[in-house]
C-alpha positions in Angstrom: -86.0 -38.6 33.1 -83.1 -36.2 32.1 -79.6 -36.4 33.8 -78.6 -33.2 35.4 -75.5 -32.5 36.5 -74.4 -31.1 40.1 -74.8 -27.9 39.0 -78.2 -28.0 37.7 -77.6 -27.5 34.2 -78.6 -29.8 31.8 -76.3 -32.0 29.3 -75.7 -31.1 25.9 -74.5 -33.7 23.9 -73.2 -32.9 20.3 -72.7 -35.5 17.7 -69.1 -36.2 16.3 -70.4 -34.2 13.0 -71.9 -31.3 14.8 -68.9 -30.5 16.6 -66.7 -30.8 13.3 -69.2 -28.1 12.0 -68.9 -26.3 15.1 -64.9 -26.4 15.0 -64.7 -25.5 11.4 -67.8 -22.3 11.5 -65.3 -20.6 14.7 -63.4 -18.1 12.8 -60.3 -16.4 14.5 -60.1 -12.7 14.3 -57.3 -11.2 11.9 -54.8 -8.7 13.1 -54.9 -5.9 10.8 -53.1 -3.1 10.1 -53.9 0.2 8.0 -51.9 2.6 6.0 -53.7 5.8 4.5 -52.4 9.8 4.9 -56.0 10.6 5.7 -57.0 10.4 9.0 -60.8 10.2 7.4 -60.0 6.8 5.3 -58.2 5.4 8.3 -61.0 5.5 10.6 -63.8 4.5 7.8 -61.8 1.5 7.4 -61.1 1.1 11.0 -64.7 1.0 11.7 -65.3 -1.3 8.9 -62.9 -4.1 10.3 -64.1 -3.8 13.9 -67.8 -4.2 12.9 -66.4 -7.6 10.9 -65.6 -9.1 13.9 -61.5 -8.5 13.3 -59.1 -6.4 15.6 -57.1 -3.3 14.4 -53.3 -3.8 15.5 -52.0 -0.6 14.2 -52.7 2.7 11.5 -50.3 4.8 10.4 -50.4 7.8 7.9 -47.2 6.6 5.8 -45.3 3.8 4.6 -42.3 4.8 6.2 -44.1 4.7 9.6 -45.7 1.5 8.9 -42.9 -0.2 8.5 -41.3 0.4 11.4 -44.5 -0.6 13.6 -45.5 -3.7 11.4 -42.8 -5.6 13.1 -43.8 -4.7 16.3 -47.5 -5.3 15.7 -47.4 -8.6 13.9 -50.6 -8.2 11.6 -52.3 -10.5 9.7 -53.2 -7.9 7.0 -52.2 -4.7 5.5 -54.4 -2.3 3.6 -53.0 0.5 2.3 -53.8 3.2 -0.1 -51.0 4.1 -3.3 -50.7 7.7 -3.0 -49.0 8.6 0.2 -45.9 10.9 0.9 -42.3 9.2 1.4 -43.2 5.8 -0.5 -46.1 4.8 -2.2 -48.4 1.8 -1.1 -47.3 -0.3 -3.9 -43.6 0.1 -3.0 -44.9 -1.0 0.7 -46.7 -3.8 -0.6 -43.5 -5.2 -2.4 -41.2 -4.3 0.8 -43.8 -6.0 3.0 -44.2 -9.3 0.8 -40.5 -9.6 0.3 -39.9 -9.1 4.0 -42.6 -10.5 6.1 -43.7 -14.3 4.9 -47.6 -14.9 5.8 -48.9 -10.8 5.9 -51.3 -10.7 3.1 -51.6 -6.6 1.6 -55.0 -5.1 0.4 -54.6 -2.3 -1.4 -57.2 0.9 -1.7 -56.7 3.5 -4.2 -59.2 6.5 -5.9 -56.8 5.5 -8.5 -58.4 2.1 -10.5 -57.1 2.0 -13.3 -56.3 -1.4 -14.7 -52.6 -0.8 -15.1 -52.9 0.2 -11.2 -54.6 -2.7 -10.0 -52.6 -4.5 -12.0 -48.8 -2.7 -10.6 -50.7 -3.6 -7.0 -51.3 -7.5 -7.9 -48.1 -7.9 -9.6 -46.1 -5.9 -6.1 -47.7 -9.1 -4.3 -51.5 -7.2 -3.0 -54.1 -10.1 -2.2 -56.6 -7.9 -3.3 -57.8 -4.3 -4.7 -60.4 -2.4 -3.7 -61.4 0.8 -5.6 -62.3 4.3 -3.2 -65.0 5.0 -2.1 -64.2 1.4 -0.2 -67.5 -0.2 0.1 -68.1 -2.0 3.1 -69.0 -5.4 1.8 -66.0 -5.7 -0.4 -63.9 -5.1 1.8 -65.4 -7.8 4.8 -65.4 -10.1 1.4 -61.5 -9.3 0.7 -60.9 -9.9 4.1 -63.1 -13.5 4.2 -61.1 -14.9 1.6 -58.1 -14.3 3.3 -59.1 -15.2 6.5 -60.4 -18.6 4.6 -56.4 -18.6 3.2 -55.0 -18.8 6.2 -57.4 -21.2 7.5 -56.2 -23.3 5.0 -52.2 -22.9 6.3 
């Protein structure tokens, strides 16, 4: 005979290493932010992080821009592209590295070659992810962060 409780339902009781699984699968949706002068790039990517389960804080079309909403908008993660007017999306991944402690930067470019990737890893980018952004590679970039800050 099973046990129901008042409200008809019936018990569901987990064991101890089930709920550890449970606990550790639940993932927490990262704040992200995105930087790209084309309105077209900022919405593919948009569109990309909303179908991975994550939330889109903010978007501009420059660095400058960016910068001053970051603070306001508290993201998780940047992407930004390199070639924008006013400063370029390495010099925003140095300024936001050096001034925000935990934002992690993912930077997109047309532009991949290795000297570039390698200016974007050495301004303090997580990750670089060639144009045209494939969808996968980009939910991947943004797992192994999200796995990062699981981490602490």
């Amino acid at each position: 005979m099973k046990t129901r409780p008042p409200n008809g339902g019936l018990f569901l009781f987990l064991s101890l290493k089930s709920a550890i699984l449970f606990c550790m699968s639940e993932k927490k949706s990262l704040k992200v932010f995105i930087v790209d002068d084309s309105d077209f790039a900022r919405s593919l990517m948009s569109k990309m992080v909303i179908q991975a389960g994550h939330i889109i804080v903010g978007e501009a079309s420059g660095a400058e821009a960016a910068l001053l909403s970051i603070k306001d908008t508290d993201p998780n993660v940047v992407i930004t592209d390199i070639v924008m007017p006013e400063i370029s999306g390495i010099e925003l991944t140095e300024k936001i590295t050096q001034s925000y402690n935990g934002i992690y930067v993912i930077v997109v470019s047309s532009l991949s070659q290795e000297h570039i990737v390698l200016e974007a890893i050495g301004a303090g980018a997580s990750d670089f992810i060639p144009k045209p952004i494939e969808k996968q590679q980009l939910i991947d970039s943004l797992d192994k962060i999200q796995q990062q800050i699981m981490k602490g």
